[in-house]
N, CA, C and O atoms as a MOPAC input file, in Angstrom:
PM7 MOZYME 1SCF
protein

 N    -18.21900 1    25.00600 1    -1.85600 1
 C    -19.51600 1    25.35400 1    -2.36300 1
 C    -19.76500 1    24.58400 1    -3.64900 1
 O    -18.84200 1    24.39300 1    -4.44000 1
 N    -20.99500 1    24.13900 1    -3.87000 1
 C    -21.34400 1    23.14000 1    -4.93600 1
 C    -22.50000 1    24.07800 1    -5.85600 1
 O    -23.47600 1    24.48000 1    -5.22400 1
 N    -22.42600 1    24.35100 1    -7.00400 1
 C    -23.83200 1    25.09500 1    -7.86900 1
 C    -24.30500 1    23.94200 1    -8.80100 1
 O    -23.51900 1    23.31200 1    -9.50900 1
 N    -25.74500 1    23.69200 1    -8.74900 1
 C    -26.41100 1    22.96200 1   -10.58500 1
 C    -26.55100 1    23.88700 1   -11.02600 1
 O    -27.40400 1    24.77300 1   -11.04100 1
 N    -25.27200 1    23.60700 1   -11.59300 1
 C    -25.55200 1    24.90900 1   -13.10900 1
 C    -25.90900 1    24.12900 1   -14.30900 1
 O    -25.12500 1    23.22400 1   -14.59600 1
 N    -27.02900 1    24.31600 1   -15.13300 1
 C    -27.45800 1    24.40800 1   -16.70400 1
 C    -27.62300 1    22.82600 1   -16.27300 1
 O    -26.73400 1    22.32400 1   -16.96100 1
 N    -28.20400 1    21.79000 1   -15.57600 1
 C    -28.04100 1    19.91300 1   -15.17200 1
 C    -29.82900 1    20.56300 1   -14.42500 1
 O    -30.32300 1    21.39900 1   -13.66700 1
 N    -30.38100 1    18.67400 1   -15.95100 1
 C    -30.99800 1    18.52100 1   -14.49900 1
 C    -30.62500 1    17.62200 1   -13.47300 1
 O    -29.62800 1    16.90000 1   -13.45300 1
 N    -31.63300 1    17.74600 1   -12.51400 1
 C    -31.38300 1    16.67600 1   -11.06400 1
 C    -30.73300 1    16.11900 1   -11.22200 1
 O    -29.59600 1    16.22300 1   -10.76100 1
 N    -31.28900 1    14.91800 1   -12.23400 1
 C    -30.76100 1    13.59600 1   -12.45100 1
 C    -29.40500 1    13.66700 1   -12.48200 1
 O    -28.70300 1    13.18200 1   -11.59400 1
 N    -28.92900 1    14.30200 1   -13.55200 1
 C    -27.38800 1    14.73100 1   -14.04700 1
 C    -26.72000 1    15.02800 1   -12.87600 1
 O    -25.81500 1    14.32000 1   -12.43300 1
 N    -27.16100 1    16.15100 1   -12.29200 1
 C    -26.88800 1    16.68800 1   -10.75200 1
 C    -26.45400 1    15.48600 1    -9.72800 1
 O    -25.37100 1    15.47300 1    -9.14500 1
 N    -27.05200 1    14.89000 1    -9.65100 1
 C    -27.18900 1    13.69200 1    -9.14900 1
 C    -26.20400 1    12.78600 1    -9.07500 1
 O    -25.53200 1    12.50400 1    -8.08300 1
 N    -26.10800 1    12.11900 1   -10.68400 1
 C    -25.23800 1    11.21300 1   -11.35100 1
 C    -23.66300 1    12.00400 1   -10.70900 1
 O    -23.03000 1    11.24900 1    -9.97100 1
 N    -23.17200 1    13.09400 1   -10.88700 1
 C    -22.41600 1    13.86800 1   -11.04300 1
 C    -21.73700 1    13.84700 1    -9.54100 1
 O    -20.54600 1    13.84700 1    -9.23100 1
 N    -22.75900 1    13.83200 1    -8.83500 1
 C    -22.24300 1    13.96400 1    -7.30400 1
 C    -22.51000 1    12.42500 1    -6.81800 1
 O    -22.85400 1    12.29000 1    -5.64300 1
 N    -22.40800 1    11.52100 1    -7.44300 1
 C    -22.46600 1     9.90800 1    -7.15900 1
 C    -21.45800 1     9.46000 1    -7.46000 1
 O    -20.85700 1     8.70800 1    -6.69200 1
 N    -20.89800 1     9.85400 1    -8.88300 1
 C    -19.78800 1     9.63800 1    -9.20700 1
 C    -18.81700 1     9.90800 1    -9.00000 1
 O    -17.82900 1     9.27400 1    -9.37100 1
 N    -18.80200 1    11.51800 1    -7.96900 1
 C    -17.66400 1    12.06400 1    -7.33900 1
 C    -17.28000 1    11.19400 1    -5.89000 1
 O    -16.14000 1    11.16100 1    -5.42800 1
 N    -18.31400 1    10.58800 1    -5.35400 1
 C    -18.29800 1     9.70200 1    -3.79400 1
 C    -18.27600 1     8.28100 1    -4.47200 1
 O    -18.69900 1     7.44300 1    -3.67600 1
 N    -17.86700 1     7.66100 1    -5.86300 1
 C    -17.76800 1     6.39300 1    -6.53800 1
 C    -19.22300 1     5.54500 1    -5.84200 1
 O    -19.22400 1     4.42300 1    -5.33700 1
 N    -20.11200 1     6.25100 1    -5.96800 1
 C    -21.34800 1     5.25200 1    -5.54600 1
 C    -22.68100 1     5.45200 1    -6.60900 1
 O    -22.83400 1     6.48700 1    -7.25900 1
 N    -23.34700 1     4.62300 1    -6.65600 1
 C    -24.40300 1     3.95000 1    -7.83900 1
 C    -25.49200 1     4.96000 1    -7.36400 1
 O    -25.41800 1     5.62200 1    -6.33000 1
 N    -26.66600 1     4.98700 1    -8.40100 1
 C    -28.11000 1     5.22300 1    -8.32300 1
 C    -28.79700 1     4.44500 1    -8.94700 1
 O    -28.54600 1     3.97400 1   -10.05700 1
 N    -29.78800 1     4.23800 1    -8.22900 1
 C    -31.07500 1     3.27200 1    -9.03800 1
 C    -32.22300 1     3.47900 1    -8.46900 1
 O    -32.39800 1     4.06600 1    -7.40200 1
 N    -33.15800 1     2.93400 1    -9.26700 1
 C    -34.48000 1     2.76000 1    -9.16000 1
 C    -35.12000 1     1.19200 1    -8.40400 1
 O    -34.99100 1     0.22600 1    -9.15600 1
 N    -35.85200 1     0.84700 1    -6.85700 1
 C    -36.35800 1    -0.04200 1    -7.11900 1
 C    -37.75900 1     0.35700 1    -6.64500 1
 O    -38.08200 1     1.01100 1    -5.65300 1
 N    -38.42800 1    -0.13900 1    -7.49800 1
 C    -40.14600 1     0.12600 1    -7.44900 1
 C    -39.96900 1     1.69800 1    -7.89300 1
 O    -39.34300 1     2.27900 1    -8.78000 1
 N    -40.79300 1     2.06600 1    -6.88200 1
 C    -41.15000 1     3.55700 1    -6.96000 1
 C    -39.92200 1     4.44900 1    -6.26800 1
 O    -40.06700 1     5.65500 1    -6.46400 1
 N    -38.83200 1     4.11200 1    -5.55700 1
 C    -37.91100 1     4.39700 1    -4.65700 1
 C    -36.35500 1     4.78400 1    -5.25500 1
 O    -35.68200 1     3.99800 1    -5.92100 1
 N    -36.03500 1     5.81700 1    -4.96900 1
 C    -34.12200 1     6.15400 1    -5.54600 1
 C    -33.64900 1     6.04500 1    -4.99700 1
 O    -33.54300 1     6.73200 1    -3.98100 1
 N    -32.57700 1     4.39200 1    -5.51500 1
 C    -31.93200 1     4.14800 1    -4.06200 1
 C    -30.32500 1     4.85400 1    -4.30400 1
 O    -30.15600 1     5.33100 1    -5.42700 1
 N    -29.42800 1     4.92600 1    -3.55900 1
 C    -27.84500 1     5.24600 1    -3.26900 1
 C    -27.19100 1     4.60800 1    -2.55200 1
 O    -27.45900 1     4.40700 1    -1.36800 1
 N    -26.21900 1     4.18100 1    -3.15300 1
 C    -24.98000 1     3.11900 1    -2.36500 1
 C    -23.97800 1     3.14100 1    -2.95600 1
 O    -24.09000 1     2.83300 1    -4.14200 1
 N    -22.50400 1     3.51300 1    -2.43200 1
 C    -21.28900 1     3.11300 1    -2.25300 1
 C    -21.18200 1     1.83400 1    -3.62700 1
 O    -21.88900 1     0.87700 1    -3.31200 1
 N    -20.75000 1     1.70100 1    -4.48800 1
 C    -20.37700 1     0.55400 1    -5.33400 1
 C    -19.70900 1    -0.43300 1    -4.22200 1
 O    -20.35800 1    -1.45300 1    -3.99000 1
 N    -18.66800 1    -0.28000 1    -3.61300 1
 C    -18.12200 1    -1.07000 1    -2.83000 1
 C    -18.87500 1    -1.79500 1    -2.04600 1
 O    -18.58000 1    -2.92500 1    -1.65600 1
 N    -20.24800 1    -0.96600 1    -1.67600 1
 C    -21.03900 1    -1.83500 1    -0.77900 1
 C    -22.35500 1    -2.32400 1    -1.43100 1
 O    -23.35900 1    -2.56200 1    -0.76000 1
 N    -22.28000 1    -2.50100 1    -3.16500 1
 C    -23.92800 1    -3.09700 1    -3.11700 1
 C    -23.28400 1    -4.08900 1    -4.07300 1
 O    -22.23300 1    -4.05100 1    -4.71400 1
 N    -24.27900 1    -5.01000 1    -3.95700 1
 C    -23.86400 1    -6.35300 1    -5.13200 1
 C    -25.28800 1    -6.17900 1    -5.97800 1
 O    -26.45700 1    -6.38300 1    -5.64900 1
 N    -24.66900 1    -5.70800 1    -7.22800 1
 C    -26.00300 1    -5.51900 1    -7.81600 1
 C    -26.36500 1    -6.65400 1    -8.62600 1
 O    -27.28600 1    -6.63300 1    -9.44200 1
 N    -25.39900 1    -7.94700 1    -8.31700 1
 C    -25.66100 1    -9.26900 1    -9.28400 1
 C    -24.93900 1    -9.24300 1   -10.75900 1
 O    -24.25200 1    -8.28000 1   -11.09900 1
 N    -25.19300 1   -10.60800 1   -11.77500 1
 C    -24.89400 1   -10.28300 1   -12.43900 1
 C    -26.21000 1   -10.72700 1   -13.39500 1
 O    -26.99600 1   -11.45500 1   -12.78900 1
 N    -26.52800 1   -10.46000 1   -14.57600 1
 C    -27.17600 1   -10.80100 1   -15.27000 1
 C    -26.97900 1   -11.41100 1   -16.77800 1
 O    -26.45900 1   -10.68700 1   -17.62700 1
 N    -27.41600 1   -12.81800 1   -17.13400 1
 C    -27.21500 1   -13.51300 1   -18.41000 1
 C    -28.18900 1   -13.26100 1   -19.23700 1
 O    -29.32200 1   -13.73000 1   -19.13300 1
 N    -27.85500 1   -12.60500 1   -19.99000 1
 C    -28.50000 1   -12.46500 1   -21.61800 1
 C    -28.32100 1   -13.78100 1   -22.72800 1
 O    -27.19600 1   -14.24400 1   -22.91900 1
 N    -29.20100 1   -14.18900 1   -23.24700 1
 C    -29.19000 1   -15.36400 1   -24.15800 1
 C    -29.87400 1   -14.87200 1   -25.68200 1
 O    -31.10400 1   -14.89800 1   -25.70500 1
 N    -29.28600 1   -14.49800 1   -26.75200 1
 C    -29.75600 1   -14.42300 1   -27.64100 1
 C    -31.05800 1   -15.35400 1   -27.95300 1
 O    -31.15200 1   -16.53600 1   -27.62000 1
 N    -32.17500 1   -14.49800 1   -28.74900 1
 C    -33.30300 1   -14.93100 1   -28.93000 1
 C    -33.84900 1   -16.00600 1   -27.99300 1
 O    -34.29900 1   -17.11800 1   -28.27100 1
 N    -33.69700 1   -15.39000 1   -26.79500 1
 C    -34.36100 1   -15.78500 1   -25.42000 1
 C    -35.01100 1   -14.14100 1   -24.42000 1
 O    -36.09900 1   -13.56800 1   -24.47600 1
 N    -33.72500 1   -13.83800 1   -23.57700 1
 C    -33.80800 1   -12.82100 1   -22.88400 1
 C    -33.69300 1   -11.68700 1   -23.75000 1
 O    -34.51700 1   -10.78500 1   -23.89700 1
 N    -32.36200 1   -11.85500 1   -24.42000 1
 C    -32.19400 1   -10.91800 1   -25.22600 1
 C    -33.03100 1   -10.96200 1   -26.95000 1
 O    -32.97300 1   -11.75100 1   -27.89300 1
 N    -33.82000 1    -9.58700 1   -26.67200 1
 C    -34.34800 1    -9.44700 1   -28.30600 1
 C    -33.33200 1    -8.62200 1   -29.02300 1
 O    -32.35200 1    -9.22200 1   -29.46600 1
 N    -33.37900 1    -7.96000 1   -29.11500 1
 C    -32.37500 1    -6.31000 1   -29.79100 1
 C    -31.83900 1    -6.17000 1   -29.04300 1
 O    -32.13600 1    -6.52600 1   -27.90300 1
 N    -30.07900 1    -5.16800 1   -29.61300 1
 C    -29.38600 1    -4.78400 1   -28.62700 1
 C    -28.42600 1    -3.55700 1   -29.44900 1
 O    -27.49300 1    -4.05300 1   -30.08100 1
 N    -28.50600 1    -2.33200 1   -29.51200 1
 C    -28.33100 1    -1.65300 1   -30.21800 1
 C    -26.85400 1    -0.91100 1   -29.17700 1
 O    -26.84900 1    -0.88100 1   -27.94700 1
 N    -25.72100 1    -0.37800 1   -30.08600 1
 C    -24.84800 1     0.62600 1   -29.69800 1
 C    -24.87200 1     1.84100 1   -30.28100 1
 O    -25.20200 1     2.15600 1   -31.42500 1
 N    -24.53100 1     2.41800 1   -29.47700 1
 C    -24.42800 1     3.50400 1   -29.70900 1
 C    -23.13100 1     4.58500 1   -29.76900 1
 O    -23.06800 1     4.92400 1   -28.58700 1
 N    -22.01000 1     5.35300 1   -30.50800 1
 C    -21.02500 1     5.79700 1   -29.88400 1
 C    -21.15100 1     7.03400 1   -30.09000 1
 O    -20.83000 1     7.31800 1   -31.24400 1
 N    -21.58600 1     8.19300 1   -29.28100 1
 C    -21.29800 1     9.73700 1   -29.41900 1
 C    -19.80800 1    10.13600 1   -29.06900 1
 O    -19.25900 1     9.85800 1   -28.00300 1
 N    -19.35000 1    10.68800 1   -29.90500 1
 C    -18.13000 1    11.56600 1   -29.15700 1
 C    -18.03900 1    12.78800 1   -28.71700 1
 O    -17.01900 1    13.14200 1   -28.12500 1
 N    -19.17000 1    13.71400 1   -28.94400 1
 C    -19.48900 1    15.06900 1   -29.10100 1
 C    -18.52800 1    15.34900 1   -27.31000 1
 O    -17.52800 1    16.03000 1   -27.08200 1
 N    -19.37100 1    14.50400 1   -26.36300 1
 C    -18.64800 1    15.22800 1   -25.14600 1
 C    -17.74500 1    14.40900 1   -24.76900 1
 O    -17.61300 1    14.47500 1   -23.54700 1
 N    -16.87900 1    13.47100 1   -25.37300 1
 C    -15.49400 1    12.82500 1   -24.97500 1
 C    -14.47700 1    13.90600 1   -24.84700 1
 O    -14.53000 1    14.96000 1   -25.48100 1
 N    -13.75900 1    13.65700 1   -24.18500 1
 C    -12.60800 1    14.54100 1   -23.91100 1
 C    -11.06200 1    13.10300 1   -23.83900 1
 O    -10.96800 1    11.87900 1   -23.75000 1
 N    -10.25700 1    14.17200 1   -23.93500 1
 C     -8.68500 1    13.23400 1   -23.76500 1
 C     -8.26700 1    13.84700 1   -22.11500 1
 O     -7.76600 1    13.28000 1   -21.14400 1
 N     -8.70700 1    15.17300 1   -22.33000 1
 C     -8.38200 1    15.16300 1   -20.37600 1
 C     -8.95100 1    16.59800 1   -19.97200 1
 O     -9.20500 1    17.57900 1   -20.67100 1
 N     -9.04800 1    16.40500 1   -18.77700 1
 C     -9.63400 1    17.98900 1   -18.22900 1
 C     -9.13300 1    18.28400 1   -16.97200 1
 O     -8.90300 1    17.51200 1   -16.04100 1
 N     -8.95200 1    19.80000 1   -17.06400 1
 C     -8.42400 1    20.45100 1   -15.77600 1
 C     -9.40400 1    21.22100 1   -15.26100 1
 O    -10.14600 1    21.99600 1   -15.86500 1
 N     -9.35000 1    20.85300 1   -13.59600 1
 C     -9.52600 1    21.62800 1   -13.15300 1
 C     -9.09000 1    22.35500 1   -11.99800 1
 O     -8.49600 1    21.83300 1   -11.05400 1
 N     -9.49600 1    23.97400 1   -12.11500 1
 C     -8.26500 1    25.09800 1   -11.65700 1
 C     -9.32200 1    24.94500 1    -9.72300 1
 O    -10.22600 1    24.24000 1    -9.27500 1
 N     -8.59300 1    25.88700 1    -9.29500 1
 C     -9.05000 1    26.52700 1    -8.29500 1
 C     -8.07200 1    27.76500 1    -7.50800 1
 O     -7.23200 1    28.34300 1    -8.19600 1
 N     -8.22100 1    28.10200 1    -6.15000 1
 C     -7.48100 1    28.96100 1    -5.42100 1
 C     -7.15700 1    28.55400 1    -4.35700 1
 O     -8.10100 1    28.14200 1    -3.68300 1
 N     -6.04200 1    28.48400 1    -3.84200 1
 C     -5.42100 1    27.77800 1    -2.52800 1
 C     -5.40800 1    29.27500 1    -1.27300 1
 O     -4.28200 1    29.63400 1    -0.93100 1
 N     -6.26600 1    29.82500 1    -0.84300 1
 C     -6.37800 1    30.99100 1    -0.12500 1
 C     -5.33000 1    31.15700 1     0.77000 1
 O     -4.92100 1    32.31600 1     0.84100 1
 N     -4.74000 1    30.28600 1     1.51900 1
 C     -3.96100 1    29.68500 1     2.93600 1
 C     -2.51400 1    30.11300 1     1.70400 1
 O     -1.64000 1    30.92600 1     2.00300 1
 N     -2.54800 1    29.49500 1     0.59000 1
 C     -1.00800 1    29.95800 1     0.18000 1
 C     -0.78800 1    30.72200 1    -1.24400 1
 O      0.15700 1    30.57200 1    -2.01800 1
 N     -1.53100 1    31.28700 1    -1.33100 1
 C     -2.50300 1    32.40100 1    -2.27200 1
 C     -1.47100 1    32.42500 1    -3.82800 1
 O     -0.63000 1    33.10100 1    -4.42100 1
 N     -2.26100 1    31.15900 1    -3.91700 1
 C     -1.52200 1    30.63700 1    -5.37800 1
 C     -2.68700 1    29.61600 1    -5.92700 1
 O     -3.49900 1    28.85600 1    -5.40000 1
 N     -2.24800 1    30.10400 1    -7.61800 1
 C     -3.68100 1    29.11000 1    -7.72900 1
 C     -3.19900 1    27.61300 1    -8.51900 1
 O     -2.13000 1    27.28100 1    -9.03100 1
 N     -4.39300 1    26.96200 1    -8.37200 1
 C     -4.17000 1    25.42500 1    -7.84900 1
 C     -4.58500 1    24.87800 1    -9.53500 1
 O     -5.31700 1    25.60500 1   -10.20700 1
 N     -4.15400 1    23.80800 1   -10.01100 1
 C     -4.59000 1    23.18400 1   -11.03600 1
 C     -4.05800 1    22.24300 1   -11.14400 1
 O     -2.87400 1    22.07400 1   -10.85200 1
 N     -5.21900 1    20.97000 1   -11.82800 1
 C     -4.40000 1    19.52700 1   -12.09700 1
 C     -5.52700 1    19.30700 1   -13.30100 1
 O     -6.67100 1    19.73500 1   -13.45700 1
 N     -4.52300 1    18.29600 1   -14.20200 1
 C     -4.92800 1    17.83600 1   -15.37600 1
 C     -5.45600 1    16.35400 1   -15.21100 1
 O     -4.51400 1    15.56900 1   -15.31800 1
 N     -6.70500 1    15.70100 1   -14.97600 1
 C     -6.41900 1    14.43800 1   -15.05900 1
 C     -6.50100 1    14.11400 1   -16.54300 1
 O     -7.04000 1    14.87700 1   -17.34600 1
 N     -5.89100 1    12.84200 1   -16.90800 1
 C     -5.57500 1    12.34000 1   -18.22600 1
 C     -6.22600 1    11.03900 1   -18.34500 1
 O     -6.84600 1    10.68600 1   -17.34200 1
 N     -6.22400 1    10.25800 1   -19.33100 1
 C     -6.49300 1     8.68800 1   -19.45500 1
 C     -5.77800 1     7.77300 1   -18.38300 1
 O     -6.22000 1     6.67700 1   -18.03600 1
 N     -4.76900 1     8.27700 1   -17.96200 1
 C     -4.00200 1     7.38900 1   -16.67700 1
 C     -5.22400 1     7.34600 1   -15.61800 1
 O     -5.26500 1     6.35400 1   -14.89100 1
 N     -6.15700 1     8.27100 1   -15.47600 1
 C     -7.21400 1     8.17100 1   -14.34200 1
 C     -7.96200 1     6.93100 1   -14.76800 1
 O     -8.18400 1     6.06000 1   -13.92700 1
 N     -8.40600 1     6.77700 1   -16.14500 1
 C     -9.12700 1     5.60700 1   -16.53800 1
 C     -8.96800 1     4.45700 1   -15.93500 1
 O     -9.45000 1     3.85300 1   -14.97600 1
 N     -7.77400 1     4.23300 1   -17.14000 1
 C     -7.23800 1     2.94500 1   -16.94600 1
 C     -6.43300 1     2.52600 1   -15.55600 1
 O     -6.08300 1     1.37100 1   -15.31700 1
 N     -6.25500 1     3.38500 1   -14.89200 1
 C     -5.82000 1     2.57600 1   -13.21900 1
 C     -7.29000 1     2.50900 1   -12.83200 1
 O     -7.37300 1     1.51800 1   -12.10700 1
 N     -8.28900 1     2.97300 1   -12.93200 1
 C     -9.96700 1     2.36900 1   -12.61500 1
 C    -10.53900 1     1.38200 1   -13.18600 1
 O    -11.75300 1     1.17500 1   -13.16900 1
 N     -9.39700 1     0.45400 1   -13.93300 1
 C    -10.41000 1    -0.38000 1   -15.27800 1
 C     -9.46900 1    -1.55600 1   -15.08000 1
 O     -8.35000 1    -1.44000 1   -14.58100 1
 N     -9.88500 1    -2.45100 1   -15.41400 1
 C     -8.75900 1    -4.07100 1   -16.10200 1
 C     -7.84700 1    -3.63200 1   -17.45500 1
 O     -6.76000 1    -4.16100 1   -17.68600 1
 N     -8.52600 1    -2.44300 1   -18.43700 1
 C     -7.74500 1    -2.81900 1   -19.55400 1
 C     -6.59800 1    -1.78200 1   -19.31900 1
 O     -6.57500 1    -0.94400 1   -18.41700 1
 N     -5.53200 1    -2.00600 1   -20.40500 1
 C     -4.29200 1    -1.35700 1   -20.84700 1
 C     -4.77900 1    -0.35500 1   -21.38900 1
 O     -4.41900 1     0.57900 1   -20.67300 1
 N     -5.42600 1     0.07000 1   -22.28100 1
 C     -6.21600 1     1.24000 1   -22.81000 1
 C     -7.62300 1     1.47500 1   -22.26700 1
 O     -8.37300 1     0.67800 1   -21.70300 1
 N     -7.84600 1     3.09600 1   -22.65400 1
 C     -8.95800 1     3.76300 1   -22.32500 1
 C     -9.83000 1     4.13600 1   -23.34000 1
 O     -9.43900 1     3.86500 1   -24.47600 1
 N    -10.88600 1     4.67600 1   -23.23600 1
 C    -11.74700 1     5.84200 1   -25.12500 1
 C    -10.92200 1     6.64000 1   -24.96500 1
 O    -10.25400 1     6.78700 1   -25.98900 1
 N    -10.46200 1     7.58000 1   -23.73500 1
 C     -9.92400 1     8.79800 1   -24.11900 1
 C     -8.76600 1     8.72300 1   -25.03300 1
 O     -8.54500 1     9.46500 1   -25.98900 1
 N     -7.65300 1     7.16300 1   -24.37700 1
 C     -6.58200 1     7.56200 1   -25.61500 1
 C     -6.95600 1     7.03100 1   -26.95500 1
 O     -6.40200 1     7.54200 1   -27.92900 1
 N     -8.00300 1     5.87500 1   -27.17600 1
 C     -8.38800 1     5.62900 1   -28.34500 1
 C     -8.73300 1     7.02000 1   -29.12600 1
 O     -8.08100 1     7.18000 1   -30.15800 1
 N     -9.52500 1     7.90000 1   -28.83800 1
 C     -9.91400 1     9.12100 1   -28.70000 1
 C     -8.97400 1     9.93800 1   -29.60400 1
 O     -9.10800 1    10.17900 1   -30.80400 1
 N     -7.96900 1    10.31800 1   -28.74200 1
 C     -6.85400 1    10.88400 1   -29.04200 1
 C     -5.91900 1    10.70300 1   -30.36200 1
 O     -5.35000 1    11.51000 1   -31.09700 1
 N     -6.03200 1     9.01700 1   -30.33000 1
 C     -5.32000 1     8.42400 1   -31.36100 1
 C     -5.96100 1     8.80600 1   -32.98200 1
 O     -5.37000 1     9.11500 1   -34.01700 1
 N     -7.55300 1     8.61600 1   -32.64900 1
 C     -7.98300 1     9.08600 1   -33.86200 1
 C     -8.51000 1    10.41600 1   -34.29600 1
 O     -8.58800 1    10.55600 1   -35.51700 1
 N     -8.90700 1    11.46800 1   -33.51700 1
 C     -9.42400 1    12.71100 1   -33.70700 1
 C     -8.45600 1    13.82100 1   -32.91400 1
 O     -8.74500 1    15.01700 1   -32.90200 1
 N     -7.55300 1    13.40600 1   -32.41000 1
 C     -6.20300 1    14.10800 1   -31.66100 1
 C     -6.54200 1    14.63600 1   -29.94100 1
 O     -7.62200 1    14.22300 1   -29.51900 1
 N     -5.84500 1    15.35900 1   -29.11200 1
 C     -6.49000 1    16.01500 1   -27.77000 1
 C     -7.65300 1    16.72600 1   -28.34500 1
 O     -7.81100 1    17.15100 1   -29.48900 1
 N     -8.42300 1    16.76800 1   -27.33000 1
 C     -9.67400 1    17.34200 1   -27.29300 1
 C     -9.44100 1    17.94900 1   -25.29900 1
 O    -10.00900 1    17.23400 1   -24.47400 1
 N     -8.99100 1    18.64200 1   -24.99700 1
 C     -9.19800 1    19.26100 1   -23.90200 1
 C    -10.50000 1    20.29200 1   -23.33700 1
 O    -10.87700 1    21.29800 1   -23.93800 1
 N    -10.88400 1    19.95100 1   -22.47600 1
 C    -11.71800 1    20.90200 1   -21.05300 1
 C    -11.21700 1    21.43500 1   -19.75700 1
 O    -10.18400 1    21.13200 1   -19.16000 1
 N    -12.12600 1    22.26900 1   -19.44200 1
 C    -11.85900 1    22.75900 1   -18.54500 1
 C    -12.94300 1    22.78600 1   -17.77300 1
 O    -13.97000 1    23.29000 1   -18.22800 1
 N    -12.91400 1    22.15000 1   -16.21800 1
 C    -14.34600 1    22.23600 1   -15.16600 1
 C    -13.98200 1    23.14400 1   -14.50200 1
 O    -12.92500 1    23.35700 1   -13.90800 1
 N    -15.56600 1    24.10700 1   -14.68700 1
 C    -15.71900 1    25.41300 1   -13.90200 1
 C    -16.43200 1    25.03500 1   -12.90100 1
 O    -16.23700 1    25.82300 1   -11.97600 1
 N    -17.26700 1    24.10600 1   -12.57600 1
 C    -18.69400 1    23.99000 1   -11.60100 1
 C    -18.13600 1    23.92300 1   -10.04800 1
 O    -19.07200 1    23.93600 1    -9.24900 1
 N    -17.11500 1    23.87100 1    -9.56400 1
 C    -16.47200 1    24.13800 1    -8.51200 1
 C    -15.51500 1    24.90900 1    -8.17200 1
 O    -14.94400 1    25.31800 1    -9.18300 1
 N    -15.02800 1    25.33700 1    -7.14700 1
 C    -13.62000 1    26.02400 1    -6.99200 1
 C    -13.15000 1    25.14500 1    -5.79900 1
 O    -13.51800 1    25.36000 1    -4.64400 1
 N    -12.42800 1    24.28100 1    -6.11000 1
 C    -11.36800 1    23.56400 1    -5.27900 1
 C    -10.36200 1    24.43900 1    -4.49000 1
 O     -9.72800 1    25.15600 1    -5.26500 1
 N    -10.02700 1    24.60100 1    -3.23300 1
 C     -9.33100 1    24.94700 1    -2.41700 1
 C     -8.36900 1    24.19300 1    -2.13700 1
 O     -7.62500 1    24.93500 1    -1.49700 1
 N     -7.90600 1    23.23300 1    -2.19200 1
 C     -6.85700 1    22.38600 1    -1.68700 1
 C     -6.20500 1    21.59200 1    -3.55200 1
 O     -6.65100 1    21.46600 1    -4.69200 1
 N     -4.86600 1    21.25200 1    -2.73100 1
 C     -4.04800 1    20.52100 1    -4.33400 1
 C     -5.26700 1    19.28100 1    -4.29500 1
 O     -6.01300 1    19.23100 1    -5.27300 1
 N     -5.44400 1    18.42000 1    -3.32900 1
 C     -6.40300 1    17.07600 1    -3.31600 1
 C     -7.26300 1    17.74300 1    -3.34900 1
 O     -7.98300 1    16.95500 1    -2.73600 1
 N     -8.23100 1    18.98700 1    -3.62000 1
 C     -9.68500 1    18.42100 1    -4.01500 1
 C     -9.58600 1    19.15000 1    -5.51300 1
 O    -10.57100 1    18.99400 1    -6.23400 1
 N     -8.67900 1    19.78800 1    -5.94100 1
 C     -8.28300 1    19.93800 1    -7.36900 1
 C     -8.25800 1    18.43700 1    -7.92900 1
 O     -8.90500 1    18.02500 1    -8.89100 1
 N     -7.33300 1    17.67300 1    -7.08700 1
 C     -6.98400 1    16.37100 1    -8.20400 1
 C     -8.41800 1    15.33800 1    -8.48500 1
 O     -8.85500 1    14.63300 1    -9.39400 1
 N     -8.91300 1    15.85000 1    -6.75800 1
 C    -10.38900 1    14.80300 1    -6.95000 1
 C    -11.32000 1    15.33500 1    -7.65700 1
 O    -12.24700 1    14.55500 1    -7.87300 1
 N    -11.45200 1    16.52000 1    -8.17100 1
 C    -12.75900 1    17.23100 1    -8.88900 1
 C    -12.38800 1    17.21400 1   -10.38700 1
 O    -13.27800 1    17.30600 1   -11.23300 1
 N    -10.86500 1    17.07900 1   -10.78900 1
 C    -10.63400 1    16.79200 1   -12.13700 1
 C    -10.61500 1    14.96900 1   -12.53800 1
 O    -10.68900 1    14.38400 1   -13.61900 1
 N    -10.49000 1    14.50800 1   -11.22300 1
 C    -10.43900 1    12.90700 1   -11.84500 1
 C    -12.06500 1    12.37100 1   -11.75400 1
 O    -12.54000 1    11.49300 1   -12.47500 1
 N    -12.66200 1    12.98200 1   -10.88500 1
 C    -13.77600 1    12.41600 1   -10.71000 1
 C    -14.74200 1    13.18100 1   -12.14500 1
 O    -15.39100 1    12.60200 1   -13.01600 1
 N    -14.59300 1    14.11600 1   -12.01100 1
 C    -15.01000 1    14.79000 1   -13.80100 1
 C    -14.44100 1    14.26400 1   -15.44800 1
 O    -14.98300 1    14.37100 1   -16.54800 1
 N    -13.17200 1    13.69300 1   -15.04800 1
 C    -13.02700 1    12.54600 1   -16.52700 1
 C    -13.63000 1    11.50700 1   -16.61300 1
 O    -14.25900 1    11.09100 1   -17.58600 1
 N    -13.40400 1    10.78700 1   -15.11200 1
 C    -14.13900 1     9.45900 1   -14.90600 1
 C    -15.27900 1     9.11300 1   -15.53400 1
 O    -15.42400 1     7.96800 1   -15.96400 1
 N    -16.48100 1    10.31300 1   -15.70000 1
 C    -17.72900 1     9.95100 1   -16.27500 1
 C    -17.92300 1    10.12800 1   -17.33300 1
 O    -19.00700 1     9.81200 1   -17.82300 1

């Protein structure tokens, strides 16, 4: 069972795109969805004081985390279920050696969560609902 709790759509959305590793976008008036694996979204060159005018960063940490668990109930062997994913989820998804979360860590210490928005029944959809919930 899946709830939007306190999300809008969009979020809703993003949330359950990112759990199936696939994109959202806009073309024209239309929301499209696809599999990352299956869209080539190109690449695009920026050229100072050409394409590019301004280009501003931004870094919030308010909702960074170093890792989050999430619990559930295994009914079939009536024990309950939990996995922690950590920065190891990152960085085996990335090119680099480091992640934010352990940068994260290094400078403001663990910051732990906990995802309630599901109840996972199985050890694998515990591990997939806590990795796919750090991931973003």
């Amino acid at each position: 069972m899946l709830a939007q709790v306190n999300q809008s759509d969009l979020a809703f959305l993003r949330e359950r795109a990112r759990a199936i590793d696939a994109e959202l976008w806009m073309e024209g008036t239309k929301f499209r969805a696809q599999s990352r694996s299956r869209r080539n979204g190109g690449t695009a060159k920026l050229t100072r004081d050409a394409d590019l005018r301004e280009f501003t960063v931004l870094a919030d940490l308010a909702g960074q985390r170093t890792s989050i668990f999430a619990n559930g109930w295994d009914v079939a062997g009536k024990s309950a279920l939990q996995h922690e994913a950590t920065a190891s989820v990152l960085v085996a998804n990335s090119m680099a050696d480091t992640s934010g979360a352990s940068i994260l860590e290094s400078a403001v210490g663990a910051r732990k969560e906990s995802f309630a928005h599901t109840v996972p029944l199985t050890s694998e959809e515990t591990r997939s609902a806590s990795g796919s919930a750090f991931s973003k």
